[in-house]
C-alpha positions, 0 to 999 in steps of 0.5 A: 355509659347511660340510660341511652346506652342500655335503652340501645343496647337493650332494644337490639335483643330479638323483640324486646319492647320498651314500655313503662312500669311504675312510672319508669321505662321499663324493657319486655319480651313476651311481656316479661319485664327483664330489664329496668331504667329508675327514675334516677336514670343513672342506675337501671336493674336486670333480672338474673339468677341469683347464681348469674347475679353473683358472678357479675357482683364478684367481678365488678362490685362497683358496677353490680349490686343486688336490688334491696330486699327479696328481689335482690335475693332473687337476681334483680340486679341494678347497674350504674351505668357510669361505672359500666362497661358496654361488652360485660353489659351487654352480656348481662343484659342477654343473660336477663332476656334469655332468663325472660324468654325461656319462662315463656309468655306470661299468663295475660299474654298466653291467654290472648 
């Protein structure tokens, strides 16, 4: 897989938009961040549960990994594209945007 792949993947989930972060594409839905390409496009990140993160790491180490820091700890979860498989990430990928949707909008959002 790449960036191009995810970016596909990502932009079929319901209202998902793409927009930019930090310099770097980055995936919404109801202005919450879930998904990620880095600069490196060969990696991107999700964000999951930490108890979601732990089962994708446990079954493909070579494709999952924590973020660094406390945003690993709380689910950011970054995949190598290269070493990934479409079915595993595009459930991953739900995962991260059912995560999104049932937080609701965010604040800046809901006050508009």
């Amino acid at each position: 897989m790449t960036h191009h792949d995810f970016r596909r993947i990502v932009l079929a989930l319901s209202d998902a938009v793409e927009g930019s972060h930090m310099g770097h594409p980055d995936f919404r839905v109801q202005n919450r961040i879930f998904a990620t390409i880095h600069h490196d496009p060969r990696h991107g990140s999700l964000t999951l549960t930490p108890e979601q993160q732990q089962r994708f790491l446990r079954a493909d180490p070579q494709t999952y990994a924590p973020e660094s820091g406390a945003w690993g700890r709380a689910g950011s979860t970054r995949v190598m594209f290269e070493s990934a498989d479409e079915e595993t990430l595009g459930e991953a990928l739900t995962l991260a945007w059912q995560n999104a949707v049932a937080k609701g909008p965010t604040k800046s959002k809901a006050r508009r």
